[in-house]
N, C-alpha and C positions, 0 to 999 in steps of 0.2 A: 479255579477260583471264579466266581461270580461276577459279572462286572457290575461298577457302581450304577446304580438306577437316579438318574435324576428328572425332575419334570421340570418342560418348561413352556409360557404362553406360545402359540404358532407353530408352523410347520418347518421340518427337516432343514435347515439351510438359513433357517433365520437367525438375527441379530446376536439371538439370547441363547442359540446352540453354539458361538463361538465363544460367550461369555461364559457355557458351562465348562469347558475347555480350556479357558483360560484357568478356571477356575480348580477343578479337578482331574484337567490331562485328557487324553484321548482315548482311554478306553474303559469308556461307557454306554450305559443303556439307556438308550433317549426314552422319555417319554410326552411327546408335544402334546398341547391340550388346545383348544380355540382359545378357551376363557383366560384371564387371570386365576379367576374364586375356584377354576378345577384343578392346578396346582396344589392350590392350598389343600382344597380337600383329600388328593392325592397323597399330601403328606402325613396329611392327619391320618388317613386310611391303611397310614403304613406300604401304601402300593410303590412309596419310592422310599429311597433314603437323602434325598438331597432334593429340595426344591431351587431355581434360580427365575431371581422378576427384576426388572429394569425399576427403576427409582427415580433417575431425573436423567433428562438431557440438554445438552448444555445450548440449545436453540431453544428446544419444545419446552422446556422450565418441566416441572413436577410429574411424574406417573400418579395423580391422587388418588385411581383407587388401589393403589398398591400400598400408600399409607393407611390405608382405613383396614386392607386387609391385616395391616403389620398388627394393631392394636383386635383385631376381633381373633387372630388367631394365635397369638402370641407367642409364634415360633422365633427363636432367637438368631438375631444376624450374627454369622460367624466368620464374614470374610466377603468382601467387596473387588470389583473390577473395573475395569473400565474399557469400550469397545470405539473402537474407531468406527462412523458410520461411515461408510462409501456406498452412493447408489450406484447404480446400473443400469442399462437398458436391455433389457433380456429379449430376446425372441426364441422362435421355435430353429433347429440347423435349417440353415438355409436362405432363413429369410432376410431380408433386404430392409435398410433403415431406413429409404424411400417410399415402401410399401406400409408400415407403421400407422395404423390408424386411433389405435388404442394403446391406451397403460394403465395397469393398473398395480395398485400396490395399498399397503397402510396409509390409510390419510392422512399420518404425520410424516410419513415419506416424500408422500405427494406433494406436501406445506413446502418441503427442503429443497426441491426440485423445481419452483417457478420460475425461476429463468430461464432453466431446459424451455419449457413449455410454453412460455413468453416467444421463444423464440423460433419455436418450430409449432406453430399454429395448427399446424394439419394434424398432431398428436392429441387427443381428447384424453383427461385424465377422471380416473373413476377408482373408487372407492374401494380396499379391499379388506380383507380382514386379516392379513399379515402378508409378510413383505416376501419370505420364502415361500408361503403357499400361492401367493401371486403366480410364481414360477411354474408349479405345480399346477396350477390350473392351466396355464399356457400350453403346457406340454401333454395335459390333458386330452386338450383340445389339438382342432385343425386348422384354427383360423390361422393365418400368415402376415394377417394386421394387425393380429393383436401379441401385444409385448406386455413385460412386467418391471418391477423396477425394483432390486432386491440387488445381494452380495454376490460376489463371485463367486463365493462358496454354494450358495445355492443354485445358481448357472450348472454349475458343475457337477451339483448332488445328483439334479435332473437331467442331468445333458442337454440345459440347452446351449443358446449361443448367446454373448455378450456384443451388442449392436453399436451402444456406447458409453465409454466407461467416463464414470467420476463425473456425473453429472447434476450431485449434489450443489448447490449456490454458495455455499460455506465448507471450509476445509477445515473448522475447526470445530468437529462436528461429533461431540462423545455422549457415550448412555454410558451410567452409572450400575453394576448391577449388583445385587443381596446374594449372598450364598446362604439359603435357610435350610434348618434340621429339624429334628422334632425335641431334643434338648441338647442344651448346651455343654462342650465338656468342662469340667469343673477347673480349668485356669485358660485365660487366653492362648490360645497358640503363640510362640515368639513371632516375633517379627524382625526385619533387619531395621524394617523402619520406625515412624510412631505407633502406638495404637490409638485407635480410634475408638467411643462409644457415641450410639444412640439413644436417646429418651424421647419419651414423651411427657406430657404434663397437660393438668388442666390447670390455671390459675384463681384463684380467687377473685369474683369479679369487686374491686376495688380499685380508684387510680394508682399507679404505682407500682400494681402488681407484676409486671412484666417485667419491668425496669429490677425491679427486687430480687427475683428471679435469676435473671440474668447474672446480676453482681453476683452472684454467688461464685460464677466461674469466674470473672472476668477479673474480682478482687484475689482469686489464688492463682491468676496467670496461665487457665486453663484456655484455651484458642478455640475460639467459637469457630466450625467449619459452614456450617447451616440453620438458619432455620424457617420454617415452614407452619404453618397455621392450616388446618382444618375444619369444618364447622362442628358445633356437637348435637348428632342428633336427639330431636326431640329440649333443644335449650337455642331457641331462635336468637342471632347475633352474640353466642357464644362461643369460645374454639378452645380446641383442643392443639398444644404447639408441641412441636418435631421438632429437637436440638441435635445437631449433632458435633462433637467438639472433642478435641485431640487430650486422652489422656486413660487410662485404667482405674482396678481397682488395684493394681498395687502399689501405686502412687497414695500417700497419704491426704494431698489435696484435692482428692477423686472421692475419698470416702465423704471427706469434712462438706466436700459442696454436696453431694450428693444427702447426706445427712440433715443439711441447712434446707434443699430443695423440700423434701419432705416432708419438714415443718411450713415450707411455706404454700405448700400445692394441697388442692382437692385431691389428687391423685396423680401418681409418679408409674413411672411403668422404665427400665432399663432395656432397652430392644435386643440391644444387641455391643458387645467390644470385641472391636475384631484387628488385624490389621490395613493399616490405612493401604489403602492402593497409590502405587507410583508409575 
């Protein structure tokens, strides 16, 4: 049998290769991509069956162009996770934490890690374009000063060595991530827990519109989990909003708001109902 093809942003050992795993098990077919937008297209292209993209982190706030992609490609969310981040200090075997001149890694990595670096001045931090290719590049190479800052998991993928662990500033430290398909199957999966849906909406620009909106869940006791604003291109200081809030359509207070939204919005768009992650 086949193994499952999923894509996902960065290389071998990063963040969003544990979250495919969490998400659909261990035996599958990676597909990393540099971009986000090559995901998507990957899925569109049919070259995968499962795309997975982070969505927010509970330090760095929002992935927004992974909201922009949700609405321009309209693959439906079908299940969410959640990753513990823990950095690292990678080196090549051998090398010595004292010898350390460089690290590099995702710049939102590098943001979670100032106190590391606060604190060991000799360390210069520099920019990379994912947290397990970091690794990858180190191992790469020959330098013996230069380190990356990425998971265990990726230490490991590449063989290198972990210099020093857990040196994120925050221990409470989660990315959020989408399990996307190219369609949706026609009832939610069960879940043991709540289900969760996503929308989007644009609102009519009038006072009160937001607020109107809103009530629609909030008066059938539907539990707002998020929501997130956008701008809309091409309609300067207008936005496009991202709800996401606990409930189905088998729930009949799911339909009736959903129903009410629609009368009240420019346009409504459902992303995705999945189960909520715990």
């Amino acid at each position: 049998m086949a193994r499952i093809t999923v894509a996902f942003q960065g290389a071998r050992g990063a963040f969003s290769e544990q979250a495919c795993k969490q998400l659909l098990g261990d035996d599958l077919s990676f597909k990393p991509f540099e971009r986000f937008v090559d995901i998507y297209d990957a899925l569109e292209q049919k070259k995968v069956r499962y795309a997975v993209a982070p969505i927010e982190n509970t330090l760095a706030g929002s992935v927004h162009e992974n909201y922009d992609h949700l609405i321009q490609y309209q693959f439906p969310i079908i299940a969410e996770t959640r990753v513990r981040i823990v950095h690292n200090l990678i080196g090549r075997p051998g090398a010595k934490f004292g010898d350390i001149k460089r690290a590099i890694s995702h710049p939102v990595a590098l943001g979670q890690c100032l106190t590391f670096f606060k604190t060991n001045r000799q360390i210069r931090a520099e920019s990379h374009y994912d947290t397990g290719g970091s690794v990858k590049t180190v191992m790469e190479g020959t330098d013996p000063t230069l380190a990356a800052i990425a998971s265990a998991a990726a230490a490991e993928y590449y063989g290198a060595q972990i210099l020093k662990r857990e040196i994120e500033d925050n221990r409470e430290n989660f990315t959020r991530f989408f399990l996307l398909t190219r369609k949706a199957p026609k009832r939610p999966a069960k879940s043991a827990g709540e289900m969760k849906t996503s929308i989007a909406f644009i609102t009519k620009n009038s006072p009160g519109s937001l607020f109107r909106c809103m009530s629609a869940l909030a008066l059938r006791d539907l539990s707002l989990t998020k929501i997130e604003s956008r701008p809309l291109k091409g309609r300067p200081w207008e936005y496009m909003f991202y709800v996401d809030f606990l409930g189905s359509p088998e729930d009949p207070r799911w339909r009736h708001a959903m129903n009410q939204l629609e009368e009240m919005t420019e346009q409504l768009a459902v992303l995705g109902c999945y189960p909520q992650a715990t």
